[in-house]
C-alpha positions as CSV (number, residue, x, y, z in Angstrom):
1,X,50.3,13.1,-16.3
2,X,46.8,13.2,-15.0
3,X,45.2,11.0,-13.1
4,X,42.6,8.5,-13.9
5,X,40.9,5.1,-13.5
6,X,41.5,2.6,-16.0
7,X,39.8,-0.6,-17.0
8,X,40.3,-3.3,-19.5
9,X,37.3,-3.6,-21.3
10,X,38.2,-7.7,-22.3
11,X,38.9,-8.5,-19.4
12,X,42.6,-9.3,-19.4
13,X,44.2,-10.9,-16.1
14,X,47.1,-9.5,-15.2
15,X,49.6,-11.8,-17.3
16,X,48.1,-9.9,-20.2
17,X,48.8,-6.8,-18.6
18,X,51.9,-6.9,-17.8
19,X,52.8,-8.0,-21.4
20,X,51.2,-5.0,-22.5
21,X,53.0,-2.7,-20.2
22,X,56.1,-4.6,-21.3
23,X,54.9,-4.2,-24.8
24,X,54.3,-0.5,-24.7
25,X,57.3,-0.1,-23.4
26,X,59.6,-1.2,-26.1
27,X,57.0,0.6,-28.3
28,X,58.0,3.8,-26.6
29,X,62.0,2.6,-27.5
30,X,61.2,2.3,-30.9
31,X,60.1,5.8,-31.4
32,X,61.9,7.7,-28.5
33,X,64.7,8.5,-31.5
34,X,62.0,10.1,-33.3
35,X,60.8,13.2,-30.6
36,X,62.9,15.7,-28.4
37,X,60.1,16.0,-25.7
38,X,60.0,13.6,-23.3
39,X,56.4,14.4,-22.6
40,X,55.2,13.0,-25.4
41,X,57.2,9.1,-24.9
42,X,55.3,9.9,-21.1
43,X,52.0,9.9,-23.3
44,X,52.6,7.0,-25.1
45,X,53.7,5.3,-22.1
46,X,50.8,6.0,-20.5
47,X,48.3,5.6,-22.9
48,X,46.8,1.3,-23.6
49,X,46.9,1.4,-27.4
50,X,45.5,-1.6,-26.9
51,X,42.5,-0.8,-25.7
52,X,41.6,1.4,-28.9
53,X,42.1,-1.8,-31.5
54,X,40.0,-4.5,-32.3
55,X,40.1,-7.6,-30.0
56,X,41.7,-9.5,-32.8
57,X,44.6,-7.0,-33.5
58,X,45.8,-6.6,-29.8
59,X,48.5,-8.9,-30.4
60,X,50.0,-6.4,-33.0
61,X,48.8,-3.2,-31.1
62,X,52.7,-1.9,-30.0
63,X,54.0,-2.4,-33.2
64,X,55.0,0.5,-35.3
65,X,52.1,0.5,-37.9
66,X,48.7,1.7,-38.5
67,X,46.6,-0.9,-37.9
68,X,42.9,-1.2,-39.1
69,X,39.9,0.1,-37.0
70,X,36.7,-0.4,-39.3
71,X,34.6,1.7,-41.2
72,X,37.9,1.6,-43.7
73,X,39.8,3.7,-41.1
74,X,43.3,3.2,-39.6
75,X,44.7,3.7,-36.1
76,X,48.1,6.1,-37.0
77,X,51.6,4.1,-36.3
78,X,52.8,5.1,-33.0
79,X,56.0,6.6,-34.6
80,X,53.5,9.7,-36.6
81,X,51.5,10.1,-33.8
82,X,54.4,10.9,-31.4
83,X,56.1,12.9,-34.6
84,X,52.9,14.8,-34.7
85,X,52.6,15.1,-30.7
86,X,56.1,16.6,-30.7
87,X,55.8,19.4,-33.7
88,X,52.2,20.3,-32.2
89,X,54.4,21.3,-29.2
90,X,51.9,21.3,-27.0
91,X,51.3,22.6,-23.2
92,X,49.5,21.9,-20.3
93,X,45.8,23.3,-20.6
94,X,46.3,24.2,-24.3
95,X,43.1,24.0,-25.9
96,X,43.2,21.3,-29.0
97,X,40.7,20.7,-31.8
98,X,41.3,17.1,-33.5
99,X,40.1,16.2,-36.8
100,X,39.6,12.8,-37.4
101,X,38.9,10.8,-34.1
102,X,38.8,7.4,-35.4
103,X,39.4,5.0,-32.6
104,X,40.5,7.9,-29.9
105,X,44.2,6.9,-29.7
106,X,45.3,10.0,-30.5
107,X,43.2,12.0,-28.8
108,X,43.9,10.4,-25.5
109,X,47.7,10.9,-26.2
110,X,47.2,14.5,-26.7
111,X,44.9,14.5,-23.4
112,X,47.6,13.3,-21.5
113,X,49.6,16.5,-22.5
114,X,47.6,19.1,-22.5
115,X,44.9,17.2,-20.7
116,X,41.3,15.4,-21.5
117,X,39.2,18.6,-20.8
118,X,40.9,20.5,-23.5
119,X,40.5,18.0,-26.2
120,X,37.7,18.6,-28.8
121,X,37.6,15.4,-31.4
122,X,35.9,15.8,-34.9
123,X,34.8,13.2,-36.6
124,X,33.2,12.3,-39.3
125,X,31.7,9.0,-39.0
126,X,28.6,8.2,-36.5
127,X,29.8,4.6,-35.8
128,X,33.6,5.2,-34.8
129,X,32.4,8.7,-32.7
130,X,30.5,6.2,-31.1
131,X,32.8,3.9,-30.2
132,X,35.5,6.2,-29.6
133,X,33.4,7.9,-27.0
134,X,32.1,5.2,-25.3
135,X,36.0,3.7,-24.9
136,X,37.2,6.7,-23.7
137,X,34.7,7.2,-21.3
138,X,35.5,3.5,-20.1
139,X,39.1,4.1,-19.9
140,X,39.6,7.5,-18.0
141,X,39.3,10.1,-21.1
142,X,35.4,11.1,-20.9
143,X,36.2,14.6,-20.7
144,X,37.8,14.8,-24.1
145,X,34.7,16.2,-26.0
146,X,33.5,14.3,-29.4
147,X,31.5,15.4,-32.1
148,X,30.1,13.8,-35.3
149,X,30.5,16.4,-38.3
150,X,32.7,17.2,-41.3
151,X,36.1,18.1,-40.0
152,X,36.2,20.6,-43.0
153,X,34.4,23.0,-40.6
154,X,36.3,22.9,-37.5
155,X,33.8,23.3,-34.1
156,X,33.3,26.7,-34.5
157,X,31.5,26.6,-30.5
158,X,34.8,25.9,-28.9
159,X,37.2,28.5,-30.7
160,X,39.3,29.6,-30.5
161,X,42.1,27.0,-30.4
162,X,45.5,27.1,-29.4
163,X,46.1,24.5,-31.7
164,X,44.9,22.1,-34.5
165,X,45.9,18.5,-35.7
166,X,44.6,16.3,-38.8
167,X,44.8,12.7,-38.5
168,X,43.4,12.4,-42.1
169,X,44.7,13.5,-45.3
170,X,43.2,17.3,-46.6
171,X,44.0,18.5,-50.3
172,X,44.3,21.8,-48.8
173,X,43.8,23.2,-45.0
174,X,40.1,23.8,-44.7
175,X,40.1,27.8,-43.9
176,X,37.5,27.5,-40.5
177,X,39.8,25.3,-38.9
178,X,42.7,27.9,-39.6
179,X,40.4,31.1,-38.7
180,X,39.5,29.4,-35.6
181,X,43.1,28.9,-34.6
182,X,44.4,31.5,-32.5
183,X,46.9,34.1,-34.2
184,X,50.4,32.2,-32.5
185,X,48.8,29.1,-32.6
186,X,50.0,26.0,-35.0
187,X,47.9,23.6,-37.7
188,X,49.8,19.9,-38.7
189,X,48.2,18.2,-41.2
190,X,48.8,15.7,-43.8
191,X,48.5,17.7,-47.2
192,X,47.9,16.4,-50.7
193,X,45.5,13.8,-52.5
194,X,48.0,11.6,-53.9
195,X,51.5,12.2,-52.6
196,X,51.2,13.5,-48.8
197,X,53.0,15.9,-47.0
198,X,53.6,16.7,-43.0
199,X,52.7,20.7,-43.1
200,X,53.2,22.8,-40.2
201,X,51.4,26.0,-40.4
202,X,52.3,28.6,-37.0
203,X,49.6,31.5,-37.4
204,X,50.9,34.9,-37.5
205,X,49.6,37.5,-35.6
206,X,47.9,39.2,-38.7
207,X,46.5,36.0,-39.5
208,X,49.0,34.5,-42.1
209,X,50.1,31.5,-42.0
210,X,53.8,30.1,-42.2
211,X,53.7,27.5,-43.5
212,X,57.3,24.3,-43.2
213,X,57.2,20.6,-44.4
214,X,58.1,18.1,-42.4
215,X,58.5,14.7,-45.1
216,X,56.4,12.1,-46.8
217,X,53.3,10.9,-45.0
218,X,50.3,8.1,-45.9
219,X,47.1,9.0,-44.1
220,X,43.5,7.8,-45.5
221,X,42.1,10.7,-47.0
222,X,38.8,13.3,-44.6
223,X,35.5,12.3,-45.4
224,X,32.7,15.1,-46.0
């Protein structure tokens, strides 16, 4: 994957490191059964979810759950965001708009893939845009490109995109953030208010989408 300097923002000695590493590892175990490119387990494995929780959940930070983040947000369980990774089926220099930044975790996964400079983050709240910014600038990531504003309307500047991911819950797919998906490009989203669903939608090349679901999902619902 690309290459970049990395820091630990608390500090940790290198004890704490390497029980990270080791942690991430058997993270990236758990999940492998879960994804057919091996790209994406390279992302995970790359990627220090611990650095994107708060200091007093890095102890649970490689387990396979959403953890909290603050402003009554969740960091998505490594299992859906490699799931998610691996439908998006991304390539190297593919231009991705994310809505819902939250902490950054899963926008620096995806930047690993496709890589930072193609990343474009939406999200809603000025706090966590914020923070996510600031950590990943601090851990290697500052080129992915974050914005504070209602993910309903996509970043209309950037367009068009080769694909688009939700990491919050939509009752329906908000239709700039289709339009300003490329026709052969691909949307995943959680879909429903109550009851969630994975939908892929793979743009036609008049426009339509077709649309596949892909299970039960729990994501906290956009903001806007």
């Amino acid at each position: 994957m690309f290459d970049r300097f990395r820091s630990s923002a608390d500090g940790d000695a290198d004890s704490d490191d390497g029980e990270y590493e080791a942690a991430r590892e058997r993270m990236v175990r758990t999940v492998a059964h879960r994804v057919a490119d091996d790209r994406v387990l390279e992302a995970l494995e790359d990627v220090p979810r611990h650095e994107f929780v708060p200091p007093d959940r890095r102890g649970e930070a490689y387990a396979d759950r959403p953890l909290p983040i603050g402003d009554g947000q969740t960091i998505s369980a490594p299992h859906m965001v490699a799931v998610m990774a691996d439908r998006l089926d991304l390539e190297p220099g593919d231009e991705v708009l994310e809505i819902g930044t939250g902490c950054g975790y899963h926008a620096a996964v995806t930047a690993e893939i496709v890589g930072p400079e193609n990343v474009y983050s939406v999200e809603y709240g000025e706090q966590l845009a914020e923070q996510a910014r600031a950590r990943l600038e601090e851990i290697g990531y500052g080129e992915i490109d974050v914005r504070i504003g209602d993910g309903r309307n996509g970043w209309a500047e950037q367009a068009p995109y080769d694909a688009a991911y939700f990491t919050c819950a939509t009752a329906e797919l908000p239709e700039p953030v289709v339009e300003q998906v490329r026709p052969g490009g691909r949307i995943l989203a959680p879909v429903g208010t109550g009851r969630q669903t994975l939908v892929q939608a793979d743009k036609r090349a008049d426009g339509s989408l077709e649309r596949t679901e892909h299970g039960g999902v729990r994501f906290v619902q956009m903001r806007g």
